[in-house]
C-alpha positions in Angstrom: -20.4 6.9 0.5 -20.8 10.7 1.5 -18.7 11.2 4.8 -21.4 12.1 6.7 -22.9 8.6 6.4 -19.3 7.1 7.2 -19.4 6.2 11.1 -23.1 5.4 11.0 -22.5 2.8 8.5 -18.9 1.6 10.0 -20.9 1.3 13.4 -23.0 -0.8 12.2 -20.9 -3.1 10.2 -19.1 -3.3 13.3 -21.8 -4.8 15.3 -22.5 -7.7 12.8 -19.0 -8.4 12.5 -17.6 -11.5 14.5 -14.8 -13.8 14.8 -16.1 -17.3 13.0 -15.2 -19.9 15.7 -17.1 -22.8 13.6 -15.1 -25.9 12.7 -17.2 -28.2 11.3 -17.2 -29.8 7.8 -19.3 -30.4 4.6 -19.2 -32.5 1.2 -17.9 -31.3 -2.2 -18.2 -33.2 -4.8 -15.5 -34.4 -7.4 -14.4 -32.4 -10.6 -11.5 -32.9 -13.5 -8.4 -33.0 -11.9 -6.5 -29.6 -12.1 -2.9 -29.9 -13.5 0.1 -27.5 -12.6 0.9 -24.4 -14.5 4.0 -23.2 -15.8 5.2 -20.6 -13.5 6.3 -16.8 -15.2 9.6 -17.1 -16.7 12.1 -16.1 -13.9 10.3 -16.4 -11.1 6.9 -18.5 -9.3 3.5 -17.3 -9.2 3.7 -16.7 -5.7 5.4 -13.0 -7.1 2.2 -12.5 -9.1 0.5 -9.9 -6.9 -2.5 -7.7 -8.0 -5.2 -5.6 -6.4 -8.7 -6.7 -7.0 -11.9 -5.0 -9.0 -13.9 -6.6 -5.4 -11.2 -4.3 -3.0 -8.9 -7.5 -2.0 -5.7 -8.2 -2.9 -4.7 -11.6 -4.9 -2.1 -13.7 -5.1 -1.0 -16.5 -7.9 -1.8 -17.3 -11.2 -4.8 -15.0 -12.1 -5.9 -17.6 -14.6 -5.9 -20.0 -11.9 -8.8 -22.9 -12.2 -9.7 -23.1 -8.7 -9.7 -18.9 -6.6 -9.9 -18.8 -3.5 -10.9 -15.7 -1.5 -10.6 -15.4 1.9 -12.7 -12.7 4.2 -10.7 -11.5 7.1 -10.3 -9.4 10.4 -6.5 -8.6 11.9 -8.4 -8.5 14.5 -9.4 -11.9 14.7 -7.6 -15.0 16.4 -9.3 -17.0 14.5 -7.7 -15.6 11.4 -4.8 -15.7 12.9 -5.2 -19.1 13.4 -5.5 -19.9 10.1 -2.6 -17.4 8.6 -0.4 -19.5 10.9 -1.3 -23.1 10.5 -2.9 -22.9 6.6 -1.2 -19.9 4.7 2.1 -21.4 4.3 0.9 -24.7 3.1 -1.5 -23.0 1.0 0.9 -21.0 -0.7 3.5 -23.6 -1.0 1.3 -26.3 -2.1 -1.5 -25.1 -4.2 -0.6 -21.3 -5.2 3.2 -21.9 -6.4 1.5 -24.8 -8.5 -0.4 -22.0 -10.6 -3.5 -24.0 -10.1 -5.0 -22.0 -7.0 -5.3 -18.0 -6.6 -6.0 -16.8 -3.3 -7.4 -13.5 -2.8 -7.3 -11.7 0.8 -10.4 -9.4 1.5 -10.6 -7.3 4.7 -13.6 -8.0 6.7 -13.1 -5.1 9.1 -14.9 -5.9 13.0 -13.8 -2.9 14.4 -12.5 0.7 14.3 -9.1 -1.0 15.5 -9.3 -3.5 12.6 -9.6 -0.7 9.8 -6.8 1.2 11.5 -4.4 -2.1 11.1 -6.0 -2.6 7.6 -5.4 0.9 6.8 -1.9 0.1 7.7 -1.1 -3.3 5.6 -2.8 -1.8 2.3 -0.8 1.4 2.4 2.2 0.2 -0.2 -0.6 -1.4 -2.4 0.1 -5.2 -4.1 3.7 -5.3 -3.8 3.8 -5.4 0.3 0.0 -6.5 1.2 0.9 -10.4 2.0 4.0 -9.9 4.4 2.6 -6.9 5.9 -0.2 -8.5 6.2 1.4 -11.7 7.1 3.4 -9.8 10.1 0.6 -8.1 11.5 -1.0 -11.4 12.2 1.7 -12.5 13.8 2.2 -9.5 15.9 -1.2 -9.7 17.1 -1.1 -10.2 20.8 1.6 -7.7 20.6 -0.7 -5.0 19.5 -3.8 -5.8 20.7 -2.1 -6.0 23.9 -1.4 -2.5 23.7 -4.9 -1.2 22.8 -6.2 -3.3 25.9 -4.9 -1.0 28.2 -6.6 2.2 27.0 -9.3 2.8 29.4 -12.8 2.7 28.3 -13.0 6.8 28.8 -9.6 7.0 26.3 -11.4 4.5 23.7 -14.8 6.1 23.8 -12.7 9.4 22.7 -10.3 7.8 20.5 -13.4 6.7 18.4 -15.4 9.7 18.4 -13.1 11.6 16.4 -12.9 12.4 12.8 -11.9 9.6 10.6 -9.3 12.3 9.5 -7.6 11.5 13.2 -9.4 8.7 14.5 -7.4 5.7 12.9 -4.2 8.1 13.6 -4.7 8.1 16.9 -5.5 4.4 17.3 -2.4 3.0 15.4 -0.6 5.6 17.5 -1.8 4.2 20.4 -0.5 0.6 18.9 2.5 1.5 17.5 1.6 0.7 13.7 3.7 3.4 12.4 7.1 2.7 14.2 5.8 -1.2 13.3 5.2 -0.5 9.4 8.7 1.9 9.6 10.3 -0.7 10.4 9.4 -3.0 7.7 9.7 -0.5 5.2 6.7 1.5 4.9 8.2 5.7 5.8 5.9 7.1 8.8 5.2 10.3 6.5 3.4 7.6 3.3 1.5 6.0 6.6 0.4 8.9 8.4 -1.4 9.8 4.9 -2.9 6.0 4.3 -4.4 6.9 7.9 -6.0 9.6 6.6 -7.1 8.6 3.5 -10.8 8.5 3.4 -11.4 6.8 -0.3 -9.6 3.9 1.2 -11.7 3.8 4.4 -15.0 4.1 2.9 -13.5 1.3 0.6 -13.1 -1.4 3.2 -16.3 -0.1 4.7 -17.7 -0.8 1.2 -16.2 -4.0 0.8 -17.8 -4.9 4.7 -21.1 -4.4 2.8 -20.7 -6.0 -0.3 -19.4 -8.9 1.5 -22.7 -9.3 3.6 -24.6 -8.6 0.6 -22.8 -11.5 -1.6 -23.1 -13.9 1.5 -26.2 -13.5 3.1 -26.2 -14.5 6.9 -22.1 -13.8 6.6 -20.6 -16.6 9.7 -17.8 -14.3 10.7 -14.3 -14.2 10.2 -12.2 -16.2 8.2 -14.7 -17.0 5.4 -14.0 -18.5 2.6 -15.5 -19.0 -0.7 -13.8 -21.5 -4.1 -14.9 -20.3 -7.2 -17.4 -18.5 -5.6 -19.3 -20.9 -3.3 -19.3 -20.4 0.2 -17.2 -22.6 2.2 -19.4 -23.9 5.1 -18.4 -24.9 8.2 -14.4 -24.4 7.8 -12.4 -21.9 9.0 -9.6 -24.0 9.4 -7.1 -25.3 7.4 -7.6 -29.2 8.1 -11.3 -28.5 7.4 -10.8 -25.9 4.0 -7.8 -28.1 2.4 -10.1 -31.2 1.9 -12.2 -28.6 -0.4 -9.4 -27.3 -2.3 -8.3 -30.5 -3.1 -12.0 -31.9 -4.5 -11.9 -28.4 -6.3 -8.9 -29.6 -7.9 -10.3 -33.2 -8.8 -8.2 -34.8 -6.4 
């Protein structure tokens, strides 16, 4: 995407984005049941890490029968929600097994979003989950922080350059001291920031997501396989239809 067609297409990605508060449920029907794998020799496949051809990141067993892909905003509570109360189990239950892989995909909502996405992508594979991970849980922290910028500060902040826009915005959150801190140098974030391949990326992946799902619900969505997960965007609701996956 030429830069000159950047912010017109980010704003209006933006405006369909939204935070998927539906928690309702739906049937999935039975399949073989899905044994463990053997983990890599020396390790578990929770260590298997890998960027995706689709822009995401994936964790697990890469041959795994059942993938799971999940589309979402650091902006979102929802998401947050479910990085709290589902990842864990997830991980320890179903990924370590070798029997799911789950793939994160930014869905970005906002300028603020891309700026804390900019942020947990900057060390690539080997970082993405805990960066990721810690952002979530540092959410009211930050977001906290960009709530008192006054609507006159924000309107500026966003008009600028995508060379200093997403600068000024995890400036104004404290990303970089955040990231330094967990071991990502301020100099390697300050050019992630500026890097406008990887911004038009996750704009990219905003509309490749919409295209793939048509009516997109929001943020988190999930898909098994492929399929659309309807109507659970939490993990009491999703782990029911990871299991059927499975055949259990």
């Amino acid at each position: 995407m030429k830069r000159t067609h950047l912010l017109a297409a980010a704003a209006m990605l933006f405006a369909s984005a939204a935070c998927n508060g539906e928690k309702g449920t739906d049937s999935s029907g039975p399949t073989t049941k899905v044994e463990a794998v053997a983990p890599p020799k020396g390790g578990d496949w929770t260590q298997v890490v890998a960027a995706t051809p689709a822009g995401g990141f994936q964790m697990g067993n890469p041959n795994a029968a059942v993938k799971l892909v999940e589309y979402g905003s650091l902006t979102c509570p929802h998401c947050r929600e479910f990085d709290e109360t589902g990842v864990q189990p997830l991980i320890d239950n179903y990924v370590k097994t070798g029997r799911v892989a789950y793939e994160f995909r930014n869905f970005i909502r906002d300028p603020y979003d891309l700026a804390a996405s900019l942020i947990t992508r900057c060390n690539g594979a080997k970082s993405f989950f805990p960066l990721t991970r810690a952002m979530y849980k540092d959410q009211p922290n930050w977001v906290a922080k960009l709530q008192t910028i006054s609507p006159e500060q924000q309107e500026a902040m966003v008009a600028l350059g995508p060379d200093r826009k997403f600068a000024e915005i995890a400036k104004a959150a404290g990303f970089q001291q955040w990231a330094a801190m967990r071991g990502l140098p301020s100099a390697k974030s300050a050019k992630c920031l500026a890097d406008e391949a990887e911004i038009n990326r996750l704009v990219q992946m905003n509309s490749d997501a919409t295209s793939a799902i048509p009516n997109f619900p929001g943020t988190p969505t999930f898909t098994i396989n492929g399929e659309l997960v309807e109507k659970a965007a939490v993990w009491e609701l999703l782990e029911p239809k990871l299991r059927a996956a499975l055949g259990e």
